[in-house]
C-alpha positions as CSV (number, residue, x, y, z in Angstrom):
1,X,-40.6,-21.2,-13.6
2,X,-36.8,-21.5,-14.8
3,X,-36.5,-17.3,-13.6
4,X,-37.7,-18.7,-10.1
5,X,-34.5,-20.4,-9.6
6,X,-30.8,-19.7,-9.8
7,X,-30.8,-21.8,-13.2
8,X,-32.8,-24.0,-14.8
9,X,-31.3,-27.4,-12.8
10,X,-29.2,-28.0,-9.9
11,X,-26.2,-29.3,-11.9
12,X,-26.1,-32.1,-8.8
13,X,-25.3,-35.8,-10.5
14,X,-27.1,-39.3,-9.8
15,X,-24.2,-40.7,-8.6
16,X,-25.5,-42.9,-5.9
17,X,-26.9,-46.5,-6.0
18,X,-29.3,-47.3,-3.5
19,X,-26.8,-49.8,-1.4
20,X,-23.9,-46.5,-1.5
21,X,-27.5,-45.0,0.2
22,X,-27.6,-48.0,2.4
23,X,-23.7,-47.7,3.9
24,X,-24.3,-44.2,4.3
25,X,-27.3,-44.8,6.8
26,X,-25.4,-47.5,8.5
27,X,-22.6,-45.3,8.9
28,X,-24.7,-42.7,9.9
29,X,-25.7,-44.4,13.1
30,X,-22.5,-45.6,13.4
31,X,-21.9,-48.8,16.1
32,X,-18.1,-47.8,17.1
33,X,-18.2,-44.6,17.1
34,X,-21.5,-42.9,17.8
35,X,-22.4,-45.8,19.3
36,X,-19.4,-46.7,22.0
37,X,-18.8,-42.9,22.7
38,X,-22.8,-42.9,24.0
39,X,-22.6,-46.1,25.9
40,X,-19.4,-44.8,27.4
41,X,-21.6,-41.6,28.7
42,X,-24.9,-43.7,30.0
43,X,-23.2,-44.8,33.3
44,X,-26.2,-43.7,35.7
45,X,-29.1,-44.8,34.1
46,X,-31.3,-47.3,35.9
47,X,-32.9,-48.5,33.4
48,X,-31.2,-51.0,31.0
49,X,-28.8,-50.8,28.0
50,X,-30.5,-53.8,26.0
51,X,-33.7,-52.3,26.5
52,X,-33.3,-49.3,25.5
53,X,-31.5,-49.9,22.4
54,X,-34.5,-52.3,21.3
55,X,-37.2,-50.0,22.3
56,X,-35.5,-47.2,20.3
57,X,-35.2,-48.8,17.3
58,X,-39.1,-49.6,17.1
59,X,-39.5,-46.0,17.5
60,X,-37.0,-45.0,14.9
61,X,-38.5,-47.2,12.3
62,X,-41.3,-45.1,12.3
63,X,-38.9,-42.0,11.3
64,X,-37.6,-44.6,8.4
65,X,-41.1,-44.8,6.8
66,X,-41.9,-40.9,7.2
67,X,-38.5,-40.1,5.2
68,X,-39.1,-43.0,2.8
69,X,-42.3,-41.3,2.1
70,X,-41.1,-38.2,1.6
71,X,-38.0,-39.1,-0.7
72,X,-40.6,-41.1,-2.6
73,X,-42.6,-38.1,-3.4
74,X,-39.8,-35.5,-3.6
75,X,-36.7,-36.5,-4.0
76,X,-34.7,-33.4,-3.7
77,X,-31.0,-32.3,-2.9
78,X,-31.8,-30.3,0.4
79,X,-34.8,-32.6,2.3
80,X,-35.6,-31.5,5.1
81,X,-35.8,-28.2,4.0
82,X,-37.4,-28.8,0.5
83,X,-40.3,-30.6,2.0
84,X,-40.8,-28.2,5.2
85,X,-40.3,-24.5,2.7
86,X,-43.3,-26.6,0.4
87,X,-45.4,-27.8,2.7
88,X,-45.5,-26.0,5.6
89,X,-44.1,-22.7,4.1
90,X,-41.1,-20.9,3.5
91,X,-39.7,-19.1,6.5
92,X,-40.6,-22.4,8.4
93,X,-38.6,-24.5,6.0
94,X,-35.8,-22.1,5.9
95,X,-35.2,-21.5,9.7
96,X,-35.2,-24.9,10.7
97,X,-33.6,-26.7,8.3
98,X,-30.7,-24.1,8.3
99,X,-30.5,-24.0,11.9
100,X,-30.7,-27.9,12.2
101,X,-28.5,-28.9,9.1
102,X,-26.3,-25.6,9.0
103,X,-25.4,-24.0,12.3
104,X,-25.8,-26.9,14.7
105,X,-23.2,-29.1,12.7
106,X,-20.6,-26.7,13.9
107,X,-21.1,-28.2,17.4
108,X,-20.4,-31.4,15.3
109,X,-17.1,-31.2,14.3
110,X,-15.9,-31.2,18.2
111,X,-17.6,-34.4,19.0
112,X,-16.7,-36.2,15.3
113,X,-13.1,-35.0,16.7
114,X,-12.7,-36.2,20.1
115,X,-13.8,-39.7,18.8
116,X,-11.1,-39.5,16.2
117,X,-9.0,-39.0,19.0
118,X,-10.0,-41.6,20.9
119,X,-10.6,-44.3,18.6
120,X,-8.4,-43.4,15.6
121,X,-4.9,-41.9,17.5
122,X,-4.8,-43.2,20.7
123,X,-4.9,-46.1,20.4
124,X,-2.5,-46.7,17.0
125,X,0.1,-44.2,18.4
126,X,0.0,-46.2,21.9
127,X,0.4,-49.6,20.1
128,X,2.9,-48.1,17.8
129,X,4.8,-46.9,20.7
130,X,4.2,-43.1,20.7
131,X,3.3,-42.6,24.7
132,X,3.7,-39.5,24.5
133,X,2.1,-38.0,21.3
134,X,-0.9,-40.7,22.6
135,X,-1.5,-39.0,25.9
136,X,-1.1,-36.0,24.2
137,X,-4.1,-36.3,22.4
138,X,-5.9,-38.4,24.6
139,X,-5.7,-35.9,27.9
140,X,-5.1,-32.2,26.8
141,X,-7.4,-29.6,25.2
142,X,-4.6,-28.8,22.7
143,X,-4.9,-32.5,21.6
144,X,-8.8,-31.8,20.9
145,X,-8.4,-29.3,19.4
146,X,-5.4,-30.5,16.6
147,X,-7.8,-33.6,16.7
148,X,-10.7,-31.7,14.9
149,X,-8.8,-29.1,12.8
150,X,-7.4,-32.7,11.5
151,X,-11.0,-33.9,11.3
152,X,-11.6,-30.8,9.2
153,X,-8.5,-31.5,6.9
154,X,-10.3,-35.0,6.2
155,X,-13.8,-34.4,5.8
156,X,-13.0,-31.6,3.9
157,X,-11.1,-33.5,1.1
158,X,-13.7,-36.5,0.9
159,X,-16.3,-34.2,0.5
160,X,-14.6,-32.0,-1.8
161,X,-13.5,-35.0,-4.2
162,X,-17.2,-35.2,-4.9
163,X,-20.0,-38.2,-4.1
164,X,-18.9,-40.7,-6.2
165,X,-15.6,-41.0,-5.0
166,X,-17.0,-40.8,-1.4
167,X,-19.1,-43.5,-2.1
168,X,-15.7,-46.0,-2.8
169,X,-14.6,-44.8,0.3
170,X,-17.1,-45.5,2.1
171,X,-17.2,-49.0,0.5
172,X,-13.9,-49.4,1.5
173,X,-14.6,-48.4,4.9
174,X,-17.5,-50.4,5.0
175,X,-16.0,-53.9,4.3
176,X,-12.8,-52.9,6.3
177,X,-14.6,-51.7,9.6
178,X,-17.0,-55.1,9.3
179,X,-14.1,-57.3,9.1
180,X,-12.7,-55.1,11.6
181,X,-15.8,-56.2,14.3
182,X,-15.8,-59.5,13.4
183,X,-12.1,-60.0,14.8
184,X,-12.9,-57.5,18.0
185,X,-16.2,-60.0,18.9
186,X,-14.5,-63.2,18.0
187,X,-11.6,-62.1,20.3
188,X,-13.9,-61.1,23.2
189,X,-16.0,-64.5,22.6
190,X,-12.9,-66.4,23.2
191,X,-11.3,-64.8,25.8
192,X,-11.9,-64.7,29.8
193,X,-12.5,-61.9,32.3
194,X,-8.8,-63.0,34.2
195,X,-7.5,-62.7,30.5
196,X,-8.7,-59.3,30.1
197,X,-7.8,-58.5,33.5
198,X,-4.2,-59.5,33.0
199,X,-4.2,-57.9,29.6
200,X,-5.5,-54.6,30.5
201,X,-3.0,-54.1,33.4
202,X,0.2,-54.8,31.7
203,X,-0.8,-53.3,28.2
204,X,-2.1,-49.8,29.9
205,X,1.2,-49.8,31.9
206,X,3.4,-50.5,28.9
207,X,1.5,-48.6,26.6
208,X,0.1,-45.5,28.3
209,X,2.6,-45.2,31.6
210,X,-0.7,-46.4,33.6
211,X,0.2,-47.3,37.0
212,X,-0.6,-51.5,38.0
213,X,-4.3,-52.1,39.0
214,X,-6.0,-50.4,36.3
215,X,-8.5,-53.0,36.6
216,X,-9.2,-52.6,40.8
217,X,-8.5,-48.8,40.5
218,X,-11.5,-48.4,37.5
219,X,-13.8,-50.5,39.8
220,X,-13.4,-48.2,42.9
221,X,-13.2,-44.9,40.6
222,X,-16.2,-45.9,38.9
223,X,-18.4,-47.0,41.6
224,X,-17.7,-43.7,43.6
225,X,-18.5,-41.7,40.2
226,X,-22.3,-43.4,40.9
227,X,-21.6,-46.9,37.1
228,X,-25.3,-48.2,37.7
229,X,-26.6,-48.8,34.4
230,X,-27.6,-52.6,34.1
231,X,-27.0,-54.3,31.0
232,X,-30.4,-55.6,30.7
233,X,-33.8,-54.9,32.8
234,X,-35.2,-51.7,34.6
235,X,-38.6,-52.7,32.8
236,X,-40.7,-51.0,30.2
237,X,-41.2,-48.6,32.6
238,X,-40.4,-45.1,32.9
239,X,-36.7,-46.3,34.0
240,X,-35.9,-47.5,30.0
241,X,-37.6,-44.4,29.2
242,X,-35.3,-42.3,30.7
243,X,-32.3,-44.0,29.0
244,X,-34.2,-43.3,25.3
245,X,-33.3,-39.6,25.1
246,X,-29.3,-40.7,25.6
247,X,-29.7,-43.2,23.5
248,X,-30.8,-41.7,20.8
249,X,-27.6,-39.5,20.8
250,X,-26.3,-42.4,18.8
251,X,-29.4,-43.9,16.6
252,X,-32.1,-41.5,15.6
253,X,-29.6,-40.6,12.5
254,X,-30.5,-44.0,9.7
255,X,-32.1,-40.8,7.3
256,X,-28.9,-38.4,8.0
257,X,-28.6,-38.8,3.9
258,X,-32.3,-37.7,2.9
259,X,-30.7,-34.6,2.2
260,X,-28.6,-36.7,-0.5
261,X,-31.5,-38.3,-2.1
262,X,-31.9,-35.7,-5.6
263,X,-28.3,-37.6,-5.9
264,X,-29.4,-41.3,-5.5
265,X,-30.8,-43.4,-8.6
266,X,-34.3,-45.1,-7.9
267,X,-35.2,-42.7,-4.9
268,X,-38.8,-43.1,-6.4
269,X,-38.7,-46.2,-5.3
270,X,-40.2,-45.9,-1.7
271,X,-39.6,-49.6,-0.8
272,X,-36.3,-49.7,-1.5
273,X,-35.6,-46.5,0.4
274,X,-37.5,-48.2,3.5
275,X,-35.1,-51.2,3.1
276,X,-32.0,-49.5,3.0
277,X,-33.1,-47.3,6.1
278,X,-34.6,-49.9,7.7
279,X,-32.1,-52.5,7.5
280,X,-29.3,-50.2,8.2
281,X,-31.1,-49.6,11.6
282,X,-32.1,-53.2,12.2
283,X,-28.2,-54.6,11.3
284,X,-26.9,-52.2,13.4
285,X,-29.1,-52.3,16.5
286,X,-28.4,-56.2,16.0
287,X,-24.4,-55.8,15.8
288,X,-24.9,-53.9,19.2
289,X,-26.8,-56.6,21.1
290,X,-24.0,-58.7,20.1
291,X,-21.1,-56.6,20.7
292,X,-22.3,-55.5,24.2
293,X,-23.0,-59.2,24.6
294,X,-19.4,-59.9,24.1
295,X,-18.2,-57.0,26.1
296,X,-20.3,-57.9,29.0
297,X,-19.0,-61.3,28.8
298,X,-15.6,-61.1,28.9
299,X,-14.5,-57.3,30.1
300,X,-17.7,-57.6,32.1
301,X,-20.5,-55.2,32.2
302,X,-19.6,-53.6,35.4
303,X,-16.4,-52.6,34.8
304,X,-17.2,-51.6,31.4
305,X,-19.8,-49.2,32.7
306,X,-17.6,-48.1,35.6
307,X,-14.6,-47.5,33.5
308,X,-17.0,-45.3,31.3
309,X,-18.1,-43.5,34.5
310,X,-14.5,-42.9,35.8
311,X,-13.3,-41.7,32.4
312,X,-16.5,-39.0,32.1
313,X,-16.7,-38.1,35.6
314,X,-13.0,-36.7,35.5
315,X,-13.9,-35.4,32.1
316,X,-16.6,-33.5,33.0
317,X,-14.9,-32.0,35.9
318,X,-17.5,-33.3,38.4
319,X,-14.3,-34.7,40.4
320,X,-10.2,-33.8,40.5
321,X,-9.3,-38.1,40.4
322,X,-7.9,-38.9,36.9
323,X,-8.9,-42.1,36.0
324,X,-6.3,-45.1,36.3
325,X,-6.6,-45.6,32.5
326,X,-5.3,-42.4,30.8
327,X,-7.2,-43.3,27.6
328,X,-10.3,-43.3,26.8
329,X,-11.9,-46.8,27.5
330,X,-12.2,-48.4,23.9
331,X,-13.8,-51.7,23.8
332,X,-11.9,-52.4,20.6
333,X,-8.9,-51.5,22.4
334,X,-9.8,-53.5,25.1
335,X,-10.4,-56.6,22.9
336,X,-6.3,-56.2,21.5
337,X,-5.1,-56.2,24.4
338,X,-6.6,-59.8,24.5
339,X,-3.4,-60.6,22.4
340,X,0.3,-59.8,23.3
341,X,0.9,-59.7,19.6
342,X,1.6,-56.2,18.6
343,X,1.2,-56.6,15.1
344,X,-2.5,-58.4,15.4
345,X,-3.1,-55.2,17.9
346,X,-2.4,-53.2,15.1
347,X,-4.4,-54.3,12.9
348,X,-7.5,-54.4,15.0
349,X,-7.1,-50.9,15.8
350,X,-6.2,-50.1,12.6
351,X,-9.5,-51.7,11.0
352,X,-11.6,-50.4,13.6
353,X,-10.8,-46.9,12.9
354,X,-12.4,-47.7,9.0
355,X,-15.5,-47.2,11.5
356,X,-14.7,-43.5,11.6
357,X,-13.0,-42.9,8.3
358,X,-16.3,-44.5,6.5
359,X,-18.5,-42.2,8.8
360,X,-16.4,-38.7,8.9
361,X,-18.0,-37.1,5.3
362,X,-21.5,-37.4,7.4
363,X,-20.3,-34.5,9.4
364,X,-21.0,-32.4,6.3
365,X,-21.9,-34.1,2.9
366,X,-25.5,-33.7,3.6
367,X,-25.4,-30.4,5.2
368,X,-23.8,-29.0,2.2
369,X,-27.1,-30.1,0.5
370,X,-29.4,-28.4,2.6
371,X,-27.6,-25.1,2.3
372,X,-27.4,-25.9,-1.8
373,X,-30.9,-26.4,-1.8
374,X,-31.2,-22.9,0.2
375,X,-28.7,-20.4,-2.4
376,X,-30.7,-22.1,-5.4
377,X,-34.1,-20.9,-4.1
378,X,-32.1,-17.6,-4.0
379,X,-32.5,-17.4,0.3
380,X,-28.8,-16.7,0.2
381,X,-26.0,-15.6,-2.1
382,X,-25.8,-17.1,-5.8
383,X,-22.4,-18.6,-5.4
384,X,-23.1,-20.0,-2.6
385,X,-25.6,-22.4,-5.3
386,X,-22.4,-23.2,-7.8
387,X,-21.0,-26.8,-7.9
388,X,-17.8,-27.9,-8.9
389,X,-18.4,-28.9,-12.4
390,X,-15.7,-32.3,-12.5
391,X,-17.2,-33.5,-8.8
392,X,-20.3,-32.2,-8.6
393,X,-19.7,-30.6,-5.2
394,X,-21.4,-27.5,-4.1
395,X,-17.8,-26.2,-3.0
396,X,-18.5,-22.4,-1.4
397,X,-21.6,-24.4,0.5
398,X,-19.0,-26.7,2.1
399,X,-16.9,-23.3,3.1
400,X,-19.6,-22.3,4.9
401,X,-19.7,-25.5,7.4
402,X,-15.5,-25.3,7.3
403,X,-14.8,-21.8,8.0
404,X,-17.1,-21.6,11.4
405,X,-16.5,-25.1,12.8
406,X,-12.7,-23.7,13.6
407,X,-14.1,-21.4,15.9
408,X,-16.5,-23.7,17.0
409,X,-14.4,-26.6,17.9
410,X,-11.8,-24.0,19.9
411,X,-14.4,-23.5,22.1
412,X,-15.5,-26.6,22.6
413,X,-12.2,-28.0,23.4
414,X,-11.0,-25.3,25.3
415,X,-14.6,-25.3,26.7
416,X,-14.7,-21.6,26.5
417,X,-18.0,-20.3,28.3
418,X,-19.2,-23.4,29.3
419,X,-19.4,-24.6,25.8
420,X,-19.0,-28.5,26.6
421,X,-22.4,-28.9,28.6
422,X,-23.6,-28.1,25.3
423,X,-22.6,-31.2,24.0
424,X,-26.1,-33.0,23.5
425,X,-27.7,-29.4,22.2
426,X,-26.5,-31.2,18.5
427,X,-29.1,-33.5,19.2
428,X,-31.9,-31.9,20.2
429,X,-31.8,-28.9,17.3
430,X,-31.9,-31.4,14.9
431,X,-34.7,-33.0,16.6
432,X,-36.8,-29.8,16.5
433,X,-36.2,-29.8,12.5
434,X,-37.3,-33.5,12.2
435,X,-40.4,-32.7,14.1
436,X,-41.3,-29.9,11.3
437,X,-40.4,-32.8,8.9
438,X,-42.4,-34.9,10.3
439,X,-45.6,-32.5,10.6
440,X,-45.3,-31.5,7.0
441,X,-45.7,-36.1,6.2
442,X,-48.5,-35.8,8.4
443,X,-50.3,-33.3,6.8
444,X,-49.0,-34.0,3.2
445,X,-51.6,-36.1,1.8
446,X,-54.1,-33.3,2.8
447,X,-52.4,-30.1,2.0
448,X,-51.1,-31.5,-1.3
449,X,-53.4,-34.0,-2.4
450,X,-52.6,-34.1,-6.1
451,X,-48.9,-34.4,-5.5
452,X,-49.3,-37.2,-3.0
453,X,-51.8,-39.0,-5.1
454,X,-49.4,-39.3,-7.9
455,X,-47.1,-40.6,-5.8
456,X,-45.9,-44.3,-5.5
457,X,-46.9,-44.0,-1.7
458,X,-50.5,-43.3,-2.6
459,X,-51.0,-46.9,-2.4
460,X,-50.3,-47.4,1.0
461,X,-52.6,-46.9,4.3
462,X,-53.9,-48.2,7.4
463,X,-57.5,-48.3,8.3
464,X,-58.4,-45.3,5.4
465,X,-55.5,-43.4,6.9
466,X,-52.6,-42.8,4.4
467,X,-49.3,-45.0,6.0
468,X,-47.2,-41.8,6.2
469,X,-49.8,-40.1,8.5
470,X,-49.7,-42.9,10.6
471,X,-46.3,-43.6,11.0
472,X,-45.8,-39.6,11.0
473,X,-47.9,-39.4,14.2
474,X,-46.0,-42.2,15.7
475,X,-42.9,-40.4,14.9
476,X,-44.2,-37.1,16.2
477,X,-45.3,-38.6,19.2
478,X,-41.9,-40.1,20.5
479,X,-40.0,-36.9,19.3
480,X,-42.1,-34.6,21.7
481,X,-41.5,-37.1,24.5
482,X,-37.5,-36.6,23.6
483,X,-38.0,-32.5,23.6
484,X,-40.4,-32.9,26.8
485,X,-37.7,-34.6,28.3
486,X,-34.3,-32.4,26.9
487,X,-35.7,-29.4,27.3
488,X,-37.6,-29.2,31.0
489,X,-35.4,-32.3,31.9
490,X,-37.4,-33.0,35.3
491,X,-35.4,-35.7,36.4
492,X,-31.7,-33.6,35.4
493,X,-30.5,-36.2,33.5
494,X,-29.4,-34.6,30.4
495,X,-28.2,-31.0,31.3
496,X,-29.1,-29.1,28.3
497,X,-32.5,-27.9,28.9
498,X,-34.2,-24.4,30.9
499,X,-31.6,-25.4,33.5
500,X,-28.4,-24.6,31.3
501,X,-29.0,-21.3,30.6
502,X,-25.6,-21.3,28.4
503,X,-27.6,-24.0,26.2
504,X,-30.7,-21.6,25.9
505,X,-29.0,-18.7,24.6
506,X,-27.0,-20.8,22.2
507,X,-30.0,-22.6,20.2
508,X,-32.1,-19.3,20.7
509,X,-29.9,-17.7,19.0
510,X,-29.3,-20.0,16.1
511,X,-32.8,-19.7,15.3
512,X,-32.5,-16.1,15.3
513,X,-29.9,-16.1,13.4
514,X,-31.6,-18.3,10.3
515,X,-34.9,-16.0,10.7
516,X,-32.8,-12.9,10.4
517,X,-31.1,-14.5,7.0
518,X,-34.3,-15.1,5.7
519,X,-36.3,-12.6,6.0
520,X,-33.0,-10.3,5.4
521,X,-33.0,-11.9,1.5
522,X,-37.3,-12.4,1.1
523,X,-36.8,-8.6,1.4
524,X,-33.6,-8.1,-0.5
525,X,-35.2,-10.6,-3.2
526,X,-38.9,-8.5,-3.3
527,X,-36.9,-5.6,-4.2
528,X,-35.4,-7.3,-6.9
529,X,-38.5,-7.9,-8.4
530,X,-38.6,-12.0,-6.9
531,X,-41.2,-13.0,-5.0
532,X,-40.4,-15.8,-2.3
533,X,-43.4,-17.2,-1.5
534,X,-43.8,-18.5,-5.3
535,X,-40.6,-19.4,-5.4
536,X,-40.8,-21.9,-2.7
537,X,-44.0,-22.6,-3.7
538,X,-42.2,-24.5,-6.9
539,X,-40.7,-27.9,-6.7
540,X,-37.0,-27.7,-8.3
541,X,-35.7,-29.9,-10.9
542,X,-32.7,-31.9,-10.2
């Protein structure tokens, strides 16, 4: 077995407790920026925001227990694609996993720029007294796009410097950004909708150059841009439904770092990986109830959703009206300007932004894994398998997210052929290689009974009926309600399905893309004197 693999082990480290696991799934469905950015976007949904968020959350617990399962039995560097190559077979593996963990993070580094933008420069260079350089950033494509070449600098360092020092800064971040939401809901507790109102109209004028009645100007801009989306209500009905497949944008991510786990000590431990999953979703679906509690009750719900709508609306092109705020509409911002104390501004903003600073290595750090886990079972070049021996960081993987997202990002933020509509394709290619994920727990116990029966999950069922079946099916289920409703979109609420042709071709030909790699190196490998199948057929050791 050692000749199977590019060596005889991985060379990864076990640098990660179980709680560094934990921050990195609650960063991973990250509140402020994930989170606000989404909310921002659901302006014309009927049903409501509360609901939604709830009824998620039950759904994505389910996806906790199937990945807690599966790290349980094989806890590999490379998840997704480990299980899937193993389970359900190696080109399967191989092209989704790439396509969801490799090519479709590209689209990533865009998005994980324009929130630095908006919640990490804006608002400190407004407060700090930078007009300019803010607006800069906050209205022109040039500014998106030095926003995620930035965003490349960043990630690119963390990563680079290895997990273990990640890990401290996500820590950092972690107990930073907390503290940071504590002051931002205490401040919007205490205040008053005249307060805010008073406070947003002279702190956008003296910050941004926004002309007076911001306030009024956001109501009538958002109403005529079609703000509807209640805070609470609509039902369990179809209308709550609907909202699920934008809500998920922000929260289907609490196992983003099962790629991670072959670098995690205890990841045997299936309980423990269901806790720190589980309560990384449950905290922060919780810290949302509250936040949009305390939004709704001092900047109001309406004008929260309508300034969302107004801000998007122009965005998106769908009207020529700039919005009266020339920022994007922060609640954290929104919060500071609570307080005419500059300093006390600062440092909200400045805290807040540990939100996206803790979060940023996400963009990457477990993609790099996946594409690890791909060079070692020799599916593409050998270097592309070597790891920085002081850090531990497969350094010539991370290359291969860096070098693309440039071009990526240009056309995003220059939205070159269309390429913003393709916004929530990030989403849905992922959830195509989750739903191969989740097929192969389904069918685990029975297509590799002796591996699941010496497994610690072996012990746990429902009615006869092994727990990670169950849950799998649960899983399954919701995920091909989300596709159903991306991809044929019958009510055209998401814009990225048959209807955007743009969107078609692009995913199409991602998958093409990964098939053509890997059937390109099964050949170049046969001919070599390697055969694939038993390759994959081989559970590495870390």
């Amino acid at each position: 077995m050692s000749n199977l693999f590019v060596r005889k082990a991985t060379g990864l480290v076990r640098s990660w407790s179980v709680f560094d696991a934990f921050v990195y799934a609650f960063f991973s469905i990250n509140l402020i920026t994930l989170g606000l950015y989404s909310f921002s976007q659901m302006y014309y949904f009927e049903g409501g925001m509360i609901n939604a968020l709830i009824v998620s959350a039950v759904f994505i617990f389910f996806e906790v227990i199937v990945y807690a399962g599966l790290i349980a039995v094989m806890p590999r560097s490379g998840g997704d694609y480990v299980w899937q190559s193993r389970i359900l077979g190696g080109a399967v593996g191989f092209i989704l996993a790439v396509t969801g963990w490799w090519f479709i993070l590209w689209l990533w580094v865009p998005l994980y720029g324009d929130m630095f933008r908006h919640i990490v420069l804006v608002p400190i260079l407004g407060i700090l007294g930078a007009k300019d350089a803010a607006l800069w950033f906050a209205g022109t494509e040039h500014g998106a796009f030095v926003a995620s070449l930035i965003t490349l600098a960043v990630v690119s360092v963390f990563i680079a410097l290895g997990m273990k020092t990640y890990a401290k800064i996500q820590k950092y971040s972690f107990y930073g950004g907390i503290l940071g939401l504590f002051i931002v809901i205490v401040l919007l507790l205490t205040g008053s909708n005249a307060a805010f109102k008073a406070g947003l109209d002279a702190n956008a004028a003296q910050l941004f150059g926004a002309q007076p009645g911001v306030y009024d100007t956001t109501v009538a801009l958002g109403t005529e841009a079609g703000a509807m989306t209640p805070f609470a209500g609509g039902g369990l009905s179809l209308a709550v439904f609907l909202v699920l497949p934008y809500m998920v944008f922000f929260n289907l991510w609490p196992n983003w770092g099962a790629t991670l786990y072959g670098e995690v000590r205890g990841a045997t431990d299936f309980k423990r990986n269901v806790a720190g999953m589980g309560w990384a979703l449950g905290i922060t679906t919780l810290l949302a109830v509250i936040l949009l509690y305390a939004i709704s009750r001092t900047i109001g719900w309406d004008f929260y959703v309508q300034a969302g709508a107004a801000w998007w609306n122009y965005a998106w092109g769908y009207t020529d009206v700039p919005p009266a705020l020339p920022v994007w509409p922060y609640p954290a911002l929104f919060a500071a300007f609570l307080t005419s104390n500059r300093l006390l501004q600062l440092i909200v903003v400045v805290l807040m932004s540990l939100w996206w600073f803790g979060w940023s290595g996400t963009v990457f750090l477990s993609s790099t894994r996946v594409i690890f886990a791909a060079a070692f079972d020799r599916l593409l070049p050998e270097k592309v398998a070597e790891v920085d021996e002081r850090t531990g960081t497969p350094i010539y993987a991370l290359l291969l997210m860096v070098i693309p997202s440039v071009l990526v990002a240009w056309l995003f933020s220059y939205n070159i052929a269309n390429f913003q509509t393709l916004t929530l394709c990030s989403t849905l290619v992922i959830a195509v290689t989750y739903l191969g994920t989740t097929i192969s727990a389904i069918v685990l116990p029975y297509v590799k009974p002796d591996l699941y029966k010496a497994s610690p999950i072996a012990q746990y069922d429902l009615l006869g009926i092994p727990l990670i079946t169950v849950a799998g099916v649960i899983f399954g289920g919701f995920l091909v309600f989300l596709l159903y409703e991306w991809i044929l979109d019958p009510n055209g609420l998401y814009g990225i399905g048959i209807s955007n042709t743009s969107s078609v071709i692009y995913m199409l030909s991602m998958y093409v893309l990964a098939a053509i790699i890997y059937f390109g190196f099964k050949t170049a490998r046969k001919r070599q004197g390697i055969d694939m199948d038993k390759v994959q057929a081989e559970i590495p050791v870390e």
